[in-house]
C-alpha positions as CSV (number, residue, x, y, z in Angstrom):
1,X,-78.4,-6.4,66.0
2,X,-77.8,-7.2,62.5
3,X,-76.1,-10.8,61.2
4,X,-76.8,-12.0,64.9
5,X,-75.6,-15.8,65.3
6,X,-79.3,-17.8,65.2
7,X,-79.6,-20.0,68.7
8,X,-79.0,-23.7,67.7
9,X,-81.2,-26.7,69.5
10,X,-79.0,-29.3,70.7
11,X,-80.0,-31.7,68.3
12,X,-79.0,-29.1,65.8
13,X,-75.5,-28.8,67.0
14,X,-74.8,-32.7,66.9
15,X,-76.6,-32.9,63.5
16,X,-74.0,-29.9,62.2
17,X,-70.7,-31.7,64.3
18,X,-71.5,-35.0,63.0
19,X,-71.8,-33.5,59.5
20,X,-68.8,-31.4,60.0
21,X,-67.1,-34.5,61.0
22,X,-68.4,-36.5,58.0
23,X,-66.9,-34.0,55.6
24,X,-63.5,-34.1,56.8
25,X,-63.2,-37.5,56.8
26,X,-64.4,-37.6,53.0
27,X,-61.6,-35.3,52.3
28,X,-58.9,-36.9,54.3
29,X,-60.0,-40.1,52.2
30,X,-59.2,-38.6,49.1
31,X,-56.5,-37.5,50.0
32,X,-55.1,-41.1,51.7
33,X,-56.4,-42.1,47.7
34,X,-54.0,-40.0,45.9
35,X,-51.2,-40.1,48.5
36,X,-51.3,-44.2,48.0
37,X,-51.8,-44.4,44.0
38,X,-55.0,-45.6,44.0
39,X,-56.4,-42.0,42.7
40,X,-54.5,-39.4,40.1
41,X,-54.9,-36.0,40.5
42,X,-56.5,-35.7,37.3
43,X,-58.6,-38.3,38.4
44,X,-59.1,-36.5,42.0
45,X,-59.7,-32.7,40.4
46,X,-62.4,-34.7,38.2
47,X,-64.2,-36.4,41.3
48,X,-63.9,-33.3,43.3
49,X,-65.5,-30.8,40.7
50,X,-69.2,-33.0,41.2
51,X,-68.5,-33.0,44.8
52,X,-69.7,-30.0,46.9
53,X,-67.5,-31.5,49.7
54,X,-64.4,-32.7,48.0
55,X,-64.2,-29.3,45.9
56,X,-63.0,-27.5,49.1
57,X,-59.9,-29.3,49.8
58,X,-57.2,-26.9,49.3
59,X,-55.0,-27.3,46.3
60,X,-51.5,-26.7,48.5
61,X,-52.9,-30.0,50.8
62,X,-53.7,-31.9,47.0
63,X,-50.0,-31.1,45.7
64,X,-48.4,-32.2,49.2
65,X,-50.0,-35.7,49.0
66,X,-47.8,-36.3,45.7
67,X,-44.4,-38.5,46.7
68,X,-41.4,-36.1,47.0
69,X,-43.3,-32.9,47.5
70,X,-43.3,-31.0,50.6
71,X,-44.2,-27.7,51.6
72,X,-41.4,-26.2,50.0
73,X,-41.9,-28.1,46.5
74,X,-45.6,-27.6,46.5
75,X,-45.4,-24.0,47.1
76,X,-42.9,-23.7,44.4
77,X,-45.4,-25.7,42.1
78,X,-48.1,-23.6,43.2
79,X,-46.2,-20.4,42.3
80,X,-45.1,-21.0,38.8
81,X,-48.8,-22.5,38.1
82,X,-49.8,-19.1,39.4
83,X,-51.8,-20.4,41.6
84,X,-52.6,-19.0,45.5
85,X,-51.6,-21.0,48.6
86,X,-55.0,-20.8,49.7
87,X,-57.5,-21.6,47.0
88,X,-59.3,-24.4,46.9
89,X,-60.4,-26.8,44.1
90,X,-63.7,-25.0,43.6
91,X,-61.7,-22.0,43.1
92,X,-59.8,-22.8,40.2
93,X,-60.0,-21.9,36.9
94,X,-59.7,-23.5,33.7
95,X,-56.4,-22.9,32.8
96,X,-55.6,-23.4,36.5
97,X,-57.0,-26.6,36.2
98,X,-55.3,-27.8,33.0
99,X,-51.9,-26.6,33.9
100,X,-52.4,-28.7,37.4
101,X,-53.0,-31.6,35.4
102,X,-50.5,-31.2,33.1
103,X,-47.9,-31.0,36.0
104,X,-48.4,-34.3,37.8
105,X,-49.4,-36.4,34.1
């Protein structure tokens, strides 16, 4: 059988919950940081592009921590930026990343 899910020890499985677990609460960090002030989103795009971790926080769930912006306003910034309502931070592009910036300076 090809691509056949490999058997995992049980020690293996906590290691991979606990850092499943760690990684989400990294994220949710940063994104407590920005929601209170304490981080930009310039300042969280730059921290997040040397982060493996913090890179795949989706942009939508970055937008949304901004004051005044819900679903609806974050999708409509998302649209004109021309960027998808699921890509992440890793997944942007330069321009992407500029115009981003540029929105919440």
């Amino acid at each position: 059988m090809p691509n056949e899910i490999p058997k995992l020890t049980p020690e293996q499985l906590q290691a991979a919950r606990q850092a499943a677990t760690k990684a989400r609460q990294e994220r949710a960090a940063m994104k407590d940081a920005v929601r209170s002030g304490e981080l930009s989103v310039s300042q969280a795009l730059a921290k997040a592009a040397g982060n493996e971790i913090l890179s795949r926080i989706r942009v939508l769930d970055l937008v949304k921590t901004q004051p005044r912006i819900g679903d609806k306003r974050a999708l409509d910034v998302l649209h004109r930026l021309g960027i998808a309502e699921n890509r992440r931070i890793r997944g942007l592009g330069k321009h992407q990343l500029d115009a981003l910036i540029a929105e919440f300076h």
